[in-house]
SEDOVEX-395086 format. One record per residue: x, y, z of N, C-alpha, C in turn. Coordinates in steps of 0.1 Angstrom, whole numbers, padded with zeros to 4 digits, always signed. Layout:
# SEDOVEX-395086
XYZXYZXYZ...
//
This chain:
# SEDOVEX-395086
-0145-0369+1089-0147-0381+1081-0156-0391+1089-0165-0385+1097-0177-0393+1104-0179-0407+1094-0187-0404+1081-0190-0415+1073-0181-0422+1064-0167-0420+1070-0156-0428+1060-0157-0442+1064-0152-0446+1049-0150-0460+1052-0135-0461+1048-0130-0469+1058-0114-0473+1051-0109-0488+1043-0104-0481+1038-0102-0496+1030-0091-0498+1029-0081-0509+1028-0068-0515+1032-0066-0517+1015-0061-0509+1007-0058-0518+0992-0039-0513+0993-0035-0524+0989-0022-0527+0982-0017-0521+0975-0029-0523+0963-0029-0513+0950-0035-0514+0939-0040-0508+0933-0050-0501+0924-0048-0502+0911-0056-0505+0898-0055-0502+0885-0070-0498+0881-0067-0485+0874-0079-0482+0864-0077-0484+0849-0085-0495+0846-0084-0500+0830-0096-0489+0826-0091-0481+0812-0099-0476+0809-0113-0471+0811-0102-0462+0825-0113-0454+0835-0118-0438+0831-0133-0441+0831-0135-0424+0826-0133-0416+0839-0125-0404+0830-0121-0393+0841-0130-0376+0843-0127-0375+0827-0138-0361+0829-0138-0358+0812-0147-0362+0807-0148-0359+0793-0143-0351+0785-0145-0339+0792-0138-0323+0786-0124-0326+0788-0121-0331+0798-0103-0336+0804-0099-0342+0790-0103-0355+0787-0099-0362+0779-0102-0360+0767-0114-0357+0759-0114-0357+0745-0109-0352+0739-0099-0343+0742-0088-0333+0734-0078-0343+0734-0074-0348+0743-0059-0357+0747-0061-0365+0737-0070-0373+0734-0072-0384+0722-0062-0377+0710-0065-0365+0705-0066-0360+0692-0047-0357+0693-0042-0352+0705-0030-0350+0711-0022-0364+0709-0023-0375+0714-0020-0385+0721-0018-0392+0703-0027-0393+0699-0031-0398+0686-0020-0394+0673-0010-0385+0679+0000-0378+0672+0009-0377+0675+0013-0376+0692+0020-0377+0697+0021-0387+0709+0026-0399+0707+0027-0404+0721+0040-0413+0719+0044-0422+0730+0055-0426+0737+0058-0437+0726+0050-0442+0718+0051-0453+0708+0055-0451+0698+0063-0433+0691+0064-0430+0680+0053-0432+0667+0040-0438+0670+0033-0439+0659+0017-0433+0656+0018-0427+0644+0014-0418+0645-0005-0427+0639-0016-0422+0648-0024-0434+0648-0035-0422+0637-0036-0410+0643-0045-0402+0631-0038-0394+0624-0040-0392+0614-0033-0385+0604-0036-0367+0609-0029-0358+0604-0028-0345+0612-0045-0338+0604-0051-0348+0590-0064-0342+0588-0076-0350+0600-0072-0361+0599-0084-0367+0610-0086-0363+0623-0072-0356+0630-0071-0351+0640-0078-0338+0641-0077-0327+0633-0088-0321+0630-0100-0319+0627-0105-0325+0623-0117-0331+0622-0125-0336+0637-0116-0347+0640-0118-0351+0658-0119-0341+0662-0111-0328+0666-0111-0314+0674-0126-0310+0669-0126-0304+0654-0135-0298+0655-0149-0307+0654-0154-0318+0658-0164-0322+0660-0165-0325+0681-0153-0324+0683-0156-0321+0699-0157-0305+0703-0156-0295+0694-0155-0283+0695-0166-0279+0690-0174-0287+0685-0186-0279+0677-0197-0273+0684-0200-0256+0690-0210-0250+0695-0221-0257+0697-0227-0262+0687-0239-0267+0686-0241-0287+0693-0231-0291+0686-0236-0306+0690-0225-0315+0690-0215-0309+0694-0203-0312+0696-0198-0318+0715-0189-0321+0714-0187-0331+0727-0188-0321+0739-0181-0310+0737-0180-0297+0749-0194-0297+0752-0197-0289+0744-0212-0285+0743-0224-0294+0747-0225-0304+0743-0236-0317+0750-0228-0318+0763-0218-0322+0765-0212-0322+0782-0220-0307+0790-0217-0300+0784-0219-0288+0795-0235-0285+0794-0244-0289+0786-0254-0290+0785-0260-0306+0795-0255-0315+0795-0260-0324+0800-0253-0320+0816-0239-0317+0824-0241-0313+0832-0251-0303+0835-0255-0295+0829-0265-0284+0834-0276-0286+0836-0284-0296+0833-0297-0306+0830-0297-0310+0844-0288-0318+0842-0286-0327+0856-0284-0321+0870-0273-0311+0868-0275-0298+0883-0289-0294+0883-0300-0295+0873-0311-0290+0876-0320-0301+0879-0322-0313+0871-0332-0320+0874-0329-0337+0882-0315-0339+0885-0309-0348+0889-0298-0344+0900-0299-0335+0909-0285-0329+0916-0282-0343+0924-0289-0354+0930-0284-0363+0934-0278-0373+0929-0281-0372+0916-0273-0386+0903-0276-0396+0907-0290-0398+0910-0298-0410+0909-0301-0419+0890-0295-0411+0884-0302-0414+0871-0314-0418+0867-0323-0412+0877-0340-0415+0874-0349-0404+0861-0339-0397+0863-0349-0385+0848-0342-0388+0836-0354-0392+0829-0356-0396+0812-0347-0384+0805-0350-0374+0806-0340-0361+0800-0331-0361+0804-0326-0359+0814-0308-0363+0816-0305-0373+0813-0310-0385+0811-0303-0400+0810-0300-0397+0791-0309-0388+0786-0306-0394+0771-0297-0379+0767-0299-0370+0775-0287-0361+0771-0273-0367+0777-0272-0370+0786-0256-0372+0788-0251-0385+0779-0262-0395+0778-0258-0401+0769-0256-0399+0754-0263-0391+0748-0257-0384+0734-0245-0377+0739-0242-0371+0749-0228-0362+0748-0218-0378+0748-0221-0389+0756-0210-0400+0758-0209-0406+0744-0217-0404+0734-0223-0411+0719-0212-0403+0712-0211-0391+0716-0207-0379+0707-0192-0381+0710-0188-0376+0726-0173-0376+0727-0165-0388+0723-0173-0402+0732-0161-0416+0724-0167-0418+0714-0175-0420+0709-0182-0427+0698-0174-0422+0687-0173-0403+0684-0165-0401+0673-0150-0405+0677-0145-0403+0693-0131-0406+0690-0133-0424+0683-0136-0433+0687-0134-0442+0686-0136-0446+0667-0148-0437+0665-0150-0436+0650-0137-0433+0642-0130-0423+0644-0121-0415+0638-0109-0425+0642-0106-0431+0653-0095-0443+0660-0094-0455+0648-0110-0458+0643-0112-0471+0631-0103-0465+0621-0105-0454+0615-0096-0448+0602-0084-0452+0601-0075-0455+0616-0063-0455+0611-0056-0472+0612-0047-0472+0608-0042-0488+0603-0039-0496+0618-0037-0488+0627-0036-0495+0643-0047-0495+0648-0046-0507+0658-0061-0503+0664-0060-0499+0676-0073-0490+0683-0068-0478+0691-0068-0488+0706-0068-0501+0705-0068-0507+0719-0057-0513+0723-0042-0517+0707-0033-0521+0710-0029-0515+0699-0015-0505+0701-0006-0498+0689+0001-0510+0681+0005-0524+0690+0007-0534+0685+0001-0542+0676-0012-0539+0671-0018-0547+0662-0025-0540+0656-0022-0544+0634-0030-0538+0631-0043-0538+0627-0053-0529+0618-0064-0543+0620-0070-0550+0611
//
């Protein structure tokens, strides 16, 4: 750890921290049906729907993810964000994964930022 830096924290909060796209945009459709609040935020058709628009071969969330990682291992390995083609593919995959969860999250009568309020 030649180039470590240490850092002294207490302790830590991630508000609405991206973790790994593929990780999470299934959990939404999961979470959305099942979670600790008893309430059920998409209905079990919208929830399908959500799956299969992050499932979709062609231009679905998987698919632009693993396509925009691939872009990027090739024309960006340092994640500078200086190439025009990667910057607007990973961005349609981030359009694609939250954009529809968050689209499909408007449908239901809670809103998906507080189960407490409707909207």
């Amino acid at each position: 750890m030649v180039n470590a830096t240490a850092l002294n924290i207490a302790n830590t909060g991630i508000v609405n921290g991206m973790v790994d796209l593929r990780a999470m945009a299934l959990g939404y459709a999961e979470w959305s049906r099942n979670n600790t609040y008893g309430r059920e935020i998409m209905t079990e058709e919208i929830a399908t729907k959500y799956i299969q628009t992050m499932e979709d071969p062609e231009e679905g969330c998987f698919a632009l993810t693993d396509q925009c990682r691939a872009l990027a291992a090739e024309k960006d390995p340092e994640h500078t964000a200086q190439d025009e083609d990667v910057n607007k593919l990973c961005a349609a995959a981030t359009a694609v994964c939250f954009g529809s969860a968050i689209g499909y999250f408007e449908l239901s009568p809670v809103s998906h930022c507080s189960l407490r309020t409707s909207w």
